[in-house]
CHARMM-style PDB file with segment names, atoms N, HN, CA, C and O in Angstrom:
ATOM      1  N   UNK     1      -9.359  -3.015  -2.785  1.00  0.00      PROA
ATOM      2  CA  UNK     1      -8.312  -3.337  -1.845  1.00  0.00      PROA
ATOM      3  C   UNK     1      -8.017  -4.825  -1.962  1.00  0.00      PROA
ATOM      4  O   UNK     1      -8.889  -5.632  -1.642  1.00  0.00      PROA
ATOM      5  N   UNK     2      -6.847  -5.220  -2.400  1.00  0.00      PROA
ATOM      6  HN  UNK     2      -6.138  -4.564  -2.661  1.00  0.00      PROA
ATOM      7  CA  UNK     2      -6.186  -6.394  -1.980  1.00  0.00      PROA
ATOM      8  C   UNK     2      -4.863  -6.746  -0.929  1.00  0.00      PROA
ATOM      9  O   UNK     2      -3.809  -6.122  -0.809  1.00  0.00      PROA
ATOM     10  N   UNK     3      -5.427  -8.242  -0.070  1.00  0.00      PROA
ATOM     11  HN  UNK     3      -6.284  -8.748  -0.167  1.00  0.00      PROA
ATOM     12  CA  UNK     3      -4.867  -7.784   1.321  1.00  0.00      PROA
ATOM     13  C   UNK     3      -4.638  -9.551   1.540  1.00  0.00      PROA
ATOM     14  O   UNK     3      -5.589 -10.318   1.381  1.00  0.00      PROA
ATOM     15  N   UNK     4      -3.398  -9.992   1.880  1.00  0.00      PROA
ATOM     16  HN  UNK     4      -2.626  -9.370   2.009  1.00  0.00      PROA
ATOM     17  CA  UNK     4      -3.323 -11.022   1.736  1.00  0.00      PROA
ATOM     18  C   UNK     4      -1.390 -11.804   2.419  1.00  0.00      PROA
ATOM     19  O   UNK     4      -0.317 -11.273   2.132  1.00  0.00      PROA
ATOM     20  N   UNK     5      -1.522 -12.865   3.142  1.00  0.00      PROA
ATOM     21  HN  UNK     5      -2.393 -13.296   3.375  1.00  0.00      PROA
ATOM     22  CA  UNK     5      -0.189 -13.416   3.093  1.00  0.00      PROA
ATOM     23  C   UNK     5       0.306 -15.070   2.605  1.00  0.00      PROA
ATOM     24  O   UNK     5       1.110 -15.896   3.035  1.00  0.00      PROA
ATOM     25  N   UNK     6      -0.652 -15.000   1.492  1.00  0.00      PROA
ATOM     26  HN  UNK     6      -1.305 -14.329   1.143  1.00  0.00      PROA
ATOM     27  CA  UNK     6       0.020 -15.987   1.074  1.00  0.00      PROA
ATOM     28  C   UNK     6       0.288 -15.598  -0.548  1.00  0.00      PROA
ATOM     29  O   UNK     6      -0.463 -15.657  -1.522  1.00  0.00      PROA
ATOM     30  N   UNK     7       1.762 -15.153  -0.393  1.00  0.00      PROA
ATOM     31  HN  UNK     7       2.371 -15.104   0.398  1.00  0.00      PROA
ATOM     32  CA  UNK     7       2.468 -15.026  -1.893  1.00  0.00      PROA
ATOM     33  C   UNK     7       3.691 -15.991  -1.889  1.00  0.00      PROA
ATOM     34  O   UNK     7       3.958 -16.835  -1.034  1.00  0.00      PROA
ATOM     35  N   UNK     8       4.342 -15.702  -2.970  1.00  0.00      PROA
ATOM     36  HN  UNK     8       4.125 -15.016  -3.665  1.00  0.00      PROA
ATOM     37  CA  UNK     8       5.722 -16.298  -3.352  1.00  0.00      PROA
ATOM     38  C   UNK     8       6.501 -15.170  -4.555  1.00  0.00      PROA
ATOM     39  O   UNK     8       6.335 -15.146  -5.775  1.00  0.00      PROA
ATOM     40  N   UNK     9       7.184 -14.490  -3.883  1.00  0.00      PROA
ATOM     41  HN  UNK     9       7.319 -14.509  -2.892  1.00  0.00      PROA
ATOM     42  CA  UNK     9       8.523 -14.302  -4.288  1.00  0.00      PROA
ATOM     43  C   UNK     9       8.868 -14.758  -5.513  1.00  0.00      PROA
ATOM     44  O   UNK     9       9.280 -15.882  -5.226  1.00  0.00      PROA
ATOM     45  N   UNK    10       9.009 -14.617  -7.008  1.00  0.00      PROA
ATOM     46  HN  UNK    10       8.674 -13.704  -7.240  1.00  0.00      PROA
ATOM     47  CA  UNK    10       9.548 -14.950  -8.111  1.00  0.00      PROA
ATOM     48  C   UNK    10      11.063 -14.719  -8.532  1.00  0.00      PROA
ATOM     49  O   UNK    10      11.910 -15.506  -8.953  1.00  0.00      PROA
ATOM     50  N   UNK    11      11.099 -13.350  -8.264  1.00  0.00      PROA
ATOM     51  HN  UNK    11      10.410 -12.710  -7.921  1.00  0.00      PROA
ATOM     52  CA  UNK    11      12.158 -12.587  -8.600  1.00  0.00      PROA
ATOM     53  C   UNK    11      12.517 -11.788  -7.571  1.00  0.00      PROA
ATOM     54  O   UNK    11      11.715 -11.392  -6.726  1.00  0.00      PROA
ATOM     55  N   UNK    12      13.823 -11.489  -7.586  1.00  0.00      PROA
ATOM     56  HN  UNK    12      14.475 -11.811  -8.273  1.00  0.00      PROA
ATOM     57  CA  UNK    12      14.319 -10.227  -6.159  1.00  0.00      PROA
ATOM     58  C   UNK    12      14.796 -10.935  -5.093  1.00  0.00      PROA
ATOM     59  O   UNK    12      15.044 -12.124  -4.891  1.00  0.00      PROA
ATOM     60  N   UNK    13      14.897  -9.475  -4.175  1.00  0.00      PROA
ATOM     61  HN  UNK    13      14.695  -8.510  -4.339  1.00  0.00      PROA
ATOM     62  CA  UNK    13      15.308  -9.754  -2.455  1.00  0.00      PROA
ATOM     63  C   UNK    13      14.210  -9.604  -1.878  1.00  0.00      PROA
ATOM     64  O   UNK    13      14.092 -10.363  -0.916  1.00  0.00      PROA
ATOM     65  N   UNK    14      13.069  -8.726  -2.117  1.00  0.00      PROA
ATOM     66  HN  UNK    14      13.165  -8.109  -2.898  1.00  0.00      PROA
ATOM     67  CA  UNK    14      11.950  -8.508  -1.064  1.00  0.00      PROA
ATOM     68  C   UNK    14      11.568 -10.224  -0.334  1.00  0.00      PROA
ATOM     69  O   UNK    14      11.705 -11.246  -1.006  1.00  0.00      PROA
ATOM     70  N   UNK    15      11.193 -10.227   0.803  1.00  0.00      PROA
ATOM     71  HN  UNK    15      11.081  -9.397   1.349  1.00  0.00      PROA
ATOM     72  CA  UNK    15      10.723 -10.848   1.439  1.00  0.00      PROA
ATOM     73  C   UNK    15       9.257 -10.612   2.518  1.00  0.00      PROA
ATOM     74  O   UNK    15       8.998 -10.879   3.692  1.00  0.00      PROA
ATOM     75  N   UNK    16       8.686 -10.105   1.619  1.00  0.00      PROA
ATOM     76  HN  UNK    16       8.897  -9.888   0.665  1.00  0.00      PROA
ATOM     77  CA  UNK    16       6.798  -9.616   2.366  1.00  0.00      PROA
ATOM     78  C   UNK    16       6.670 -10.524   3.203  1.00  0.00      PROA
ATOM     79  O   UNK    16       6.773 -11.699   2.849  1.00  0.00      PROA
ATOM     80  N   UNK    17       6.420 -10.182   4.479  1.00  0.00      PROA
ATOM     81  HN  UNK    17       6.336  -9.228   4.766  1.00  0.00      PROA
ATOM     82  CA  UNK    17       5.463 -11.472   5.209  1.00  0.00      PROA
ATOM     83  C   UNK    17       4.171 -11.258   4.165  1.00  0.00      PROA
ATOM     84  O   UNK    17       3.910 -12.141   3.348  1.00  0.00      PROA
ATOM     85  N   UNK    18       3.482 -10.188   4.231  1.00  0.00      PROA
ATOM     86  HN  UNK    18       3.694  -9.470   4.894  1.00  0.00      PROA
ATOM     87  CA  UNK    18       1.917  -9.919   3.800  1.00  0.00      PROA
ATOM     88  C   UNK    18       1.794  -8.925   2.691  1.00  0.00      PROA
ATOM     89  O   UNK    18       2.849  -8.295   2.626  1.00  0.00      PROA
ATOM     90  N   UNK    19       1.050  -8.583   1.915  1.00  0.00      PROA
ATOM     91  HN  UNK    19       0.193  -9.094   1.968  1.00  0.00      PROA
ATOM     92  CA  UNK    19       0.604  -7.369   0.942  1.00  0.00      PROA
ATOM     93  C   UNK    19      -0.452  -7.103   1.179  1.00  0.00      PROA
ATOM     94  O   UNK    19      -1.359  -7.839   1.568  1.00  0.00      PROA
ATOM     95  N   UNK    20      -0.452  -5.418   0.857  1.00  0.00      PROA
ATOM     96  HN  UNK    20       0.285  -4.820   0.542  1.00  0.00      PROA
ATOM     97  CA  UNK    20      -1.739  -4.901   0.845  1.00  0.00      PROA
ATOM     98  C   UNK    20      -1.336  -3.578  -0.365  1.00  0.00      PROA
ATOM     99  O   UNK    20      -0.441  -2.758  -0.568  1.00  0.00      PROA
ATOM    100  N   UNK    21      -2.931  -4.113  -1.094  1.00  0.00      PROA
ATOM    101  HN  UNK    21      -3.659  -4.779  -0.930  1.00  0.00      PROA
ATOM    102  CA  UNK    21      -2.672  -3.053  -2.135  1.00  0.00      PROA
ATOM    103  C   UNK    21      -3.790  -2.028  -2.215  1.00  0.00      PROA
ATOM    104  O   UNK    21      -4.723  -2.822  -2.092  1.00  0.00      PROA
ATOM    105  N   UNK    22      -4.192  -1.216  -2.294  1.00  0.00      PROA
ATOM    106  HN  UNK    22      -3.434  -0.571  -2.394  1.00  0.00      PROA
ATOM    107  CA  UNK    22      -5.022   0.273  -2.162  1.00  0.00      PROA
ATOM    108  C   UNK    22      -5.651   0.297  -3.488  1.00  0.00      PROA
ATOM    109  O   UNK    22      -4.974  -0.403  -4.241  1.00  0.00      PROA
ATOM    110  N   UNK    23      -6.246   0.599  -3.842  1.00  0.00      PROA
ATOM    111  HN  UNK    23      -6.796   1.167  -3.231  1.00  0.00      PROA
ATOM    112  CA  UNK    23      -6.838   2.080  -5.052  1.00  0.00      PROA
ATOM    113  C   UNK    23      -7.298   3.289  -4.915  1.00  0.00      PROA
ATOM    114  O   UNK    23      -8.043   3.663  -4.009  1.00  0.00      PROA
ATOM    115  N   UNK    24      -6.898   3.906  -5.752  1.00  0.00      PROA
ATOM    116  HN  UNK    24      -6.293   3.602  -6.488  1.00  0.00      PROA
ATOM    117  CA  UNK    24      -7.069   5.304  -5.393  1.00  0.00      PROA
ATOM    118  C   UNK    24      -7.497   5.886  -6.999  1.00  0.00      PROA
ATOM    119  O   UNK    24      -7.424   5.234  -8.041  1.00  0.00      PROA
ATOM    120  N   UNK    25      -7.802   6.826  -6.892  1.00  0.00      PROA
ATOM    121  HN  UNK    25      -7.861   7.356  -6.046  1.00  0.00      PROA
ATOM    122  CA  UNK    25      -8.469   7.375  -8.134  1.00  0.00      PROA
ATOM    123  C   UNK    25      -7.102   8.434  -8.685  1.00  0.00      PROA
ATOM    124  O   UNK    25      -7.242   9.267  -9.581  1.00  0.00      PROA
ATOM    125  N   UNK    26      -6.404   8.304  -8.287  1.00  0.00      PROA
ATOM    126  HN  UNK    26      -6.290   7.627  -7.559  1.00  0.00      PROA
ATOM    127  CA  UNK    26      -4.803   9.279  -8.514  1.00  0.00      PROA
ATOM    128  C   UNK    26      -3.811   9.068  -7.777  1.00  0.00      PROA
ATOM    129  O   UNK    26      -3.927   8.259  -6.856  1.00  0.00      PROA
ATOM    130  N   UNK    27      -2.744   9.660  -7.971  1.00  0.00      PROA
ATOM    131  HN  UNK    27      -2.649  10.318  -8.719  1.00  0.00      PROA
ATOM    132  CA  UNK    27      -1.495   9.680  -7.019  1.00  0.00      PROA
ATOM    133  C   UNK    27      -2.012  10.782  -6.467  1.00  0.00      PROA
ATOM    134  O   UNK    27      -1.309  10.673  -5.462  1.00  0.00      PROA
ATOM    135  N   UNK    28      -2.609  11.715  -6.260  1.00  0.00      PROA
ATOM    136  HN  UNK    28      -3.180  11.803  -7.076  1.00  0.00      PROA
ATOM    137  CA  UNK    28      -2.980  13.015  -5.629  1.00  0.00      PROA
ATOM    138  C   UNK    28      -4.013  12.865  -4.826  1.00  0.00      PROA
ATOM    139  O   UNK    28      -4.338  13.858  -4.174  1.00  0.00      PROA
ATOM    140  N   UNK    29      -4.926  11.402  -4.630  1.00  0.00      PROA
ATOM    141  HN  UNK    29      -4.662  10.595  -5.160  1.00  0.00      PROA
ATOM    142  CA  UNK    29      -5.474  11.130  -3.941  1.00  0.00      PROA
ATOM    143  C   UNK    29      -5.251  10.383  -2.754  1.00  0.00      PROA
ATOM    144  O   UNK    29      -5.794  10.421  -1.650  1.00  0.00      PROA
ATOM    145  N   UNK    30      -3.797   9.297  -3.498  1.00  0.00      PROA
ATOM    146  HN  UNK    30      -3.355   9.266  -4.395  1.00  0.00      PROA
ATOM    147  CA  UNK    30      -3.404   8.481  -2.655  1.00  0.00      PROA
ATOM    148  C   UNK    30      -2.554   9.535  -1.498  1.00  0.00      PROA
ATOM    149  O   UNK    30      -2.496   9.266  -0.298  1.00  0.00      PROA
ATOM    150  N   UNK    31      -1.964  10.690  -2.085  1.00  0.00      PROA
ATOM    151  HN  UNK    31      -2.011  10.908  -3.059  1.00  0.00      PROA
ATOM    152  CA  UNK    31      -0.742  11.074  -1.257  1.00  0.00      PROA
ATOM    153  C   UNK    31      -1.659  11.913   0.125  1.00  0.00      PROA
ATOM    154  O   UNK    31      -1.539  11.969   1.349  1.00  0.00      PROA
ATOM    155  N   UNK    32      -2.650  12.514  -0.978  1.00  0.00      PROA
ATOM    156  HN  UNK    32      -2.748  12.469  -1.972  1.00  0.00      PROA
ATOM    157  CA  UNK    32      -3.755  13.405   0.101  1.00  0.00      PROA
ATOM    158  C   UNK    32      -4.422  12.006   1.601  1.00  0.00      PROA
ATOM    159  O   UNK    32      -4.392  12.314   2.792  1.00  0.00      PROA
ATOM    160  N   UNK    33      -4.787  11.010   1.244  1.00  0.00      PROA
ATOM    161  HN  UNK    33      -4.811  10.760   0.277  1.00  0.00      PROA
ATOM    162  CA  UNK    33      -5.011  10.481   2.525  1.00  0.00      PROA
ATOM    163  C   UNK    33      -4.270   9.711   3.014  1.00  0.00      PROA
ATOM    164  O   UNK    33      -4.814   8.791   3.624  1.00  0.00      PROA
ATOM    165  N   UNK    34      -2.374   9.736   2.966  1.00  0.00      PROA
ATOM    166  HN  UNK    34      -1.932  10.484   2.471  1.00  0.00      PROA
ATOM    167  CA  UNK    34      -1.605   9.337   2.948  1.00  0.00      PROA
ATOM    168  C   UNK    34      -0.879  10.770   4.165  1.00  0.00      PROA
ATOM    169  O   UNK    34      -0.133  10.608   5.131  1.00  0.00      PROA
ATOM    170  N   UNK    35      -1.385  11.907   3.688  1.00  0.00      PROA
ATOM    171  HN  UNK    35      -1.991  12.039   2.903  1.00  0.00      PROA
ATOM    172  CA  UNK    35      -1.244  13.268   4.834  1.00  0.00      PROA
ATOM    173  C   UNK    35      -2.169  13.595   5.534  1.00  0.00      PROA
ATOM    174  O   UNK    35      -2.008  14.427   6.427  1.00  0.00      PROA
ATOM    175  N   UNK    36      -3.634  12.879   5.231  1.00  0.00      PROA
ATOM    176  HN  UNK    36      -3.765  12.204   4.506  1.00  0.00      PROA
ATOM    177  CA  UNK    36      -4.566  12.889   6.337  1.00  0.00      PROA
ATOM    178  C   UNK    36      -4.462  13.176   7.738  1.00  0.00      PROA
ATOM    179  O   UNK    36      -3.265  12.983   7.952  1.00  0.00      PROA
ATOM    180  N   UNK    37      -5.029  13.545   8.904  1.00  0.00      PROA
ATOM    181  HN  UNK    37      -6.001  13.701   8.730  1.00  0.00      PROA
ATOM    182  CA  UNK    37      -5.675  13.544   9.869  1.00  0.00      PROA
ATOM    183  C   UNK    37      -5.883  12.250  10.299  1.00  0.00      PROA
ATOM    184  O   UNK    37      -5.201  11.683  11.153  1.00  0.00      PROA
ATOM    185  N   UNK    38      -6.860  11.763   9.684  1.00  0.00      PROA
ATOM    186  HN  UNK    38      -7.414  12.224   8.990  1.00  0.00      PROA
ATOM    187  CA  UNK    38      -7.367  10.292  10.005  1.00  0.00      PROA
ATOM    188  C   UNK    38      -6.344   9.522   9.548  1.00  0.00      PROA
ATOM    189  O   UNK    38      -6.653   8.359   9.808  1.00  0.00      PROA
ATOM    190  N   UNK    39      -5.216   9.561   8.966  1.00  0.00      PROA
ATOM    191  HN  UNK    39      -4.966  10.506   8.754  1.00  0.00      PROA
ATOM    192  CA  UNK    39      -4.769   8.276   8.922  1.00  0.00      PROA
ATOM    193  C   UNK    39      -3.256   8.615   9.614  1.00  0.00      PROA
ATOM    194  O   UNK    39      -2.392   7.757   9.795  1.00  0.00      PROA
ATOM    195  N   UNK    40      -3.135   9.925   9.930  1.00  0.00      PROA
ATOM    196  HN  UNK    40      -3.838  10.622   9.783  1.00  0.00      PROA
ATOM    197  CA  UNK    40      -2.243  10.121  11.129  1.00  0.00      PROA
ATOM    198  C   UNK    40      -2.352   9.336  12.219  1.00  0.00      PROA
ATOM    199  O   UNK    40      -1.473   8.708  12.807  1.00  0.00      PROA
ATOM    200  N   UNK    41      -3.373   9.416  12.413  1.00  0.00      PROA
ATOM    201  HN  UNK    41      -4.087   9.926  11.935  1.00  0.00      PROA
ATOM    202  CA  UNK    41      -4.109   9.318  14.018  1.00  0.00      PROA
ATOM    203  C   UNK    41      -4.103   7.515  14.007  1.00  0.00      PROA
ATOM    204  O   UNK    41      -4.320   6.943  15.075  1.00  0.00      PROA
ATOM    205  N   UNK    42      -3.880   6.821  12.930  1.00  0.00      PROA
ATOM    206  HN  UNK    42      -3.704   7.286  12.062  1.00  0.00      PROA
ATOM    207  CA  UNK    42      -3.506   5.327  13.129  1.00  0.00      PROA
ATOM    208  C   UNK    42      -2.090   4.961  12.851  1.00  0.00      PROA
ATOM    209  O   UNK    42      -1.800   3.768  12.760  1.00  0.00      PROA
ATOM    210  N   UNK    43      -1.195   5.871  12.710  1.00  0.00      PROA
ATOM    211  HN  UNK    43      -1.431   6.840  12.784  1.00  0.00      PROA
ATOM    212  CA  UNK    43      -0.055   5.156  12.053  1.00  0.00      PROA
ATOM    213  C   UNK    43       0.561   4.622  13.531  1.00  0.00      PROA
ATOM    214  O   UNK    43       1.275   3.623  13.443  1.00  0.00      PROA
ATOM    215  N   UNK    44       0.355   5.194  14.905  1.00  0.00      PROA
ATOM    216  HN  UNK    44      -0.225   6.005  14.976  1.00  0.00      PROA
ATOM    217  CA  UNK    44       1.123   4.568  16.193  1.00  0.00      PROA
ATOM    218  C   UNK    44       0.797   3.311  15.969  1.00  0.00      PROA
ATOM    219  O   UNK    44       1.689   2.463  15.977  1.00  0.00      PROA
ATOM    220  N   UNK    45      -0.859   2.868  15.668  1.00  0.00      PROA
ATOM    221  HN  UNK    45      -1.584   3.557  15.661  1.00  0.00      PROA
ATOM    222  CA  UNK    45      -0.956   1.669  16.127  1.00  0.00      PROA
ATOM    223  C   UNK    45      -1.110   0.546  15.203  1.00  0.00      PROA
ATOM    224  O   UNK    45      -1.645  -0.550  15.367  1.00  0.00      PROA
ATOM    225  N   UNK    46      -0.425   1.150  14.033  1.00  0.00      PROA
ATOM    226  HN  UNK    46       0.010   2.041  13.900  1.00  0.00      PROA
ATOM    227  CA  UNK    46       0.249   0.329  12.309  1.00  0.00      PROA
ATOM    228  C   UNK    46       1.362  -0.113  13.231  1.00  0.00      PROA
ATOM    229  O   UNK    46       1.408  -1.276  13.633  1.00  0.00      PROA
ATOM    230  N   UNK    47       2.525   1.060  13.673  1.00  0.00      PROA
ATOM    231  HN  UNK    47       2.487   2.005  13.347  1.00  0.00      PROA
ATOM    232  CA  UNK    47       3.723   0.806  13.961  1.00  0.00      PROA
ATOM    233  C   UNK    47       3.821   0.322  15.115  1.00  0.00      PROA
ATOM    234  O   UNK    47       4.937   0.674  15.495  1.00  0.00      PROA
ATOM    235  N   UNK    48       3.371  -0.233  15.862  1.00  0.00      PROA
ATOM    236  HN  UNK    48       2.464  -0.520  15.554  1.00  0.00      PROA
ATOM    237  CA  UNK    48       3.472  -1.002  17.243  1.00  0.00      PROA
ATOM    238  C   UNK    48       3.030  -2.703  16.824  1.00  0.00      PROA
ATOM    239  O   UNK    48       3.177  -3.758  17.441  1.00  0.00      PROA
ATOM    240  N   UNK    49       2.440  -2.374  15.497  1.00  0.00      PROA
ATOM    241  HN  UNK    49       2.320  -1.516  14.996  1.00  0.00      PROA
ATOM    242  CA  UNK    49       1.516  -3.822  15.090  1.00  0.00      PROA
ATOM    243  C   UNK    49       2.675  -4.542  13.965  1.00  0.00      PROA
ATOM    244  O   UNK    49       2.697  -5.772  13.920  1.00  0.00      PROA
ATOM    245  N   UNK    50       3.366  -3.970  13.313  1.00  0.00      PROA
ATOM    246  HN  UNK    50       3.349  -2.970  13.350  1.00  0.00      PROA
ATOM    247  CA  UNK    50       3.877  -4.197  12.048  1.00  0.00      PROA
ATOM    248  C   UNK    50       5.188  -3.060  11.342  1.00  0.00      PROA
ATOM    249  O   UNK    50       5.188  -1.830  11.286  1.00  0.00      PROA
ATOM    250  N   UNK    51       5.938  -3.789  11.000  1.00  0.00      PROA
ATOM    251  HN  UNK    51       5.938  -4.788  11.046  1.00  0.00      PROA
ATOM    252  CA  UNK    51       6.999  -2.814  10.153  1.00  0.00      PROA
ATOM    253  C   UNK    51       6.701  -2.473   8.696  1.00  0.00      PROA
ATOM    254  O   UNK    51       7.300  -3.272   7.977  1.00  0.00      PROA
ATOM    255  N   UNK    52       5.921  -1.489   7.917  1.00  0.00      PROA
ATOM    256  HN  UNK    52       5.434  -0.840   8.502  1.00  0.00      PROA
ATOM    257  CA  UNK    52       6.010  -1.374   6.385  1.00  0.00      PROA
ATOM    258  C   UNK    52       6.381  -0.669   5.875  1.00  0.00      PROA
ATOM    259  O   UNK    52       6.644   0.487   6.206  1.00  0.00      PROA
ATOM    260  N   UNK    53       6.531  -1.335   4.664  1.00  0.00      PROA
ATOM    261  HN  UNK    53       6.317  -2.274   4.395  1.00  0.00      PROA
ATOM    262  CA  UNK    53       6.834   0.208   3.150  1.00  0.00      PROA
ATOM    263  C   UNK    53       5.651   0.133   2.380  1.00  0.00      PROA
ATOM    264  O   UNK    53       5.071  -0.822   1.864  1.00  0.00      PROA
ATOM    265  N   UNK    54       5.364   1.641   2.423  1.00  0.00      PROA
ATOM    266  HN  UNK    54       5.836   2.416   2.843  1.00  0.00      PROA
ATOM    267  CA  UNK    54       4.523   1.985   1.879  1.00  0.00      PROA
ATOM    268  C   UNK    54       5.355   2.681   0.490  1.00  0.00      PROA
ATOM    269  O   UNK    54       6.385   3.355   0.465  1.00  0.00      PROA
ATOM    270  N   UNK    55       4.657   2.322  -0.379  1.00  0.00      PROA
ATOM    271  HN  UNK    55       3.821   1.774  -0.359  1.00  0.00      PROA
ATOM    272  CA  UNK    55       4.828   2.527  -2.740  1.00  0.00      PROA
ATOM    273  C   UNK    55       3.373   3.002  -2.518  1.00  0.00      PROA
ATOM    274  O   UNK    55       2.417   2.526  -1.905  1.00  0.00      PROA
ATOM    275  N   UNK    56       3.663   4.651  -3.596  1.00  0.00      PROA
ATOM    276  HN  UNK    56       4.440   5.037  -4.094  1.00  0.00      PROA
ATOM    277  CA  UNK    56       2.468   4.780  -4.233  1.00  0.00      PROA
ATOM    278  C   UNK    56       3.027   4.659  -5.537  1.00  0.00      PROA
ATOM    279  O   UNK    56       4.072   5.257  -5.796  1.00  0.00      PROA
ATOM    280  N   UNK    57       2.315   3.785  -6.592  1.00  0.00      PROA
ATOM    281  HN  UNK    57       1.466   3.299  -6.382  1.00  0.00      PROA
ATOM    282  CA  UNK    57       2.212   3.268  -8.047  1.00  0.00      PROA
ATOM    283  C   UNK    57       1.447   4.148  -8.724  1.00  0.00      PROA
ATOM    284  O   UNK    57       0.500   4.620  -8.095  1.00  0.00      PROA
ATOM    285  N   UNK    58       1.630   4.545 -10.000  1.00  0.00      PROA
ATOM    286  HN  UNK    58       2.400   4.162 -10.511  1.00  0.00      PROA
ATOM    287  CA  UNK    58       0.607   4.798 -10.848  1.00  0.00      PROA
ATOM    288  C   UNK    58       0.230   3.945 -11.815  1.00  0.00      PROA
ATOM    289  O   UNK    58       1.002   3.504 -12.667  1.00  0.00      PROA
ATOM    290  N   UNK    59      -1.004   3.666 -11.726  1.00  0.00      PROA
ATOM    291  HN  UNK    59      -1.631   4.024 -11.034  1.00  0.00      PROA
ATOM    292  CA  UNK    59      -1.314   2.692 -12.464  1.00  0.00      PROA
ATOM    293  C   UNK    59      -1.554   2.967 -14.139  1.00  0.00      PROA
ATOM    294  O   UNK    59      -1.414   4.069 -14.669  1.00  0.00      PROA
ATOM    295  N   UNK    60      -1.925   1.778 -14.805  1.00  0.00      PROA
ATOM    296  HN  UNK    60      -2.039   0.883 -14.374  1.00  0.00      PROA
ATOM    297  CA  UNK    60      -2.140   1.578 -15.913  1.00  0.00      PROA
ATOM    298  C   UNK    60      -3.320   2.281 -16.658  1.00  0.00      PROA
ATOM    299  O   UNK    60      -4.354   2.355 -15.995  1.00  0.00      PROA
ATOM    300  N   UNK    61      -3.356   2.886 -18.094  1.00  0.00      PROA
ATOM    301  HN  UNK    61      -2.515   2.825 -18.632  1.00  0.00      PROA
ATOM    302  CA  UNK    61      -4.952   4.025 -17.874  1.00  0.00      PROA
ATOM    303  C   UNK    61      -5.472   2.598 -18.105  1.00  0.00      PROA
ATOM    304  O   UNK    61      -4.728   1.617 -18.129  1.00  0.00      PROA
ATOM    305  N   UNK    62      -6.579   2.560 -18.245  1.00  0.00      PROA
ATOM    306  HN  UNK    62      -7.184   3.356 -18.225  1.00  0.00      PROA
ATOM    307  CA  UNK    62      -8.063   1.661 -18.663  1.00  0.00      PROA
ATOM    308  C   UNK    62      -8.342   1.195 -19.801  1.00  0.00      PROA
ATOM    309  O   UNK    62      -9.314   0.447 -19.901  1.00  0.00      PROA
ATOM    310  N   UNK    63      -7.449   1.568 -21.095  1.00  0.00      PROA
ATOM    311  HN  UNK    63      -6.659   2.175 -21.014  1.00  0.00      PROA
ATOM    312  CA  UNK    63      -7.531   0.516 -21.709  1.00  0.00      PROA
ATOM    313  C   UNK    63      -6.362  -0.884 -21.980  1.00  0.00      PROA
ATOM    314  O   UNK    63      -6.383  -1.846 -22.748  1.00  0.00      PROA
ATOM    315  N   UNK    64      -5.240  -0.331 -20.758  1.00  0.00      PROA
ATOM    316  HN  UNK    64      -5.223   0.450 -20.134  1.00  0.00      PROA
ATOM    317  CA  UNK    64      -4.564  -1.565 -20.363  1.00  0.00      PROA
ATOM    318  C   UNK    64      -5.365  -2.661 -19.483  1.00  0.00      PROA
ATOM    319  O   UNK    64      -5.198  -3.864 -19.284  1.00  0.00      PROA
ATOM    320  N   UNK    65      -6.183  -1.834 -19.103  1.00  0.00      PROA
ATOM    321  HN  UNK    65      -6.319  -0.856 -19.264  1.00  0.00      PROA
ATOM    322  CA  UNK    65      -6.955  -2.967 -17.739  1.00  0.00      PROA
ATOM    323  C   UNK    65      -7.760  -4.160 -18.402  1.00  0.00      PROA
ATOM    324  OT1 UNK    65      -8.325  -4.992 -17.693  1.00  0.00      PROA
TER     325      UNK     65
END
């Protein structure tokens, strides 16, 4: 997990206050605790705290890494 607000903008319109980035062992993992129970049960108090967009990415295999 990387979680952080101090970036800069290079390119584009986005304007992040903050990032946060996940790993997950798949997109089928990310989407599965993304429909969770447990992470139902926090999104009121994400959205009372903060406005986001949530991207699921697929990443690079491992011998890009």
């Amino acid at each position: 997990m990387v979680s952080g607000n101090n970036l800069e903008v290079m390119e584009g319109m986005i304007q992040p206050q903050s990032v946060v980035i996940v790993e997950f062992d798949s997109i089928e993992q990310a989407k599965k605790w993304y429909a969770s129970p447990e992470y139902a049960a926090t999104i009121p108090l994400r959205q009372r705290a903060a406005s986001a967009n949530m991207i699921i990415v697929e990443g690079l295999p491992p011998k890009f890494g």
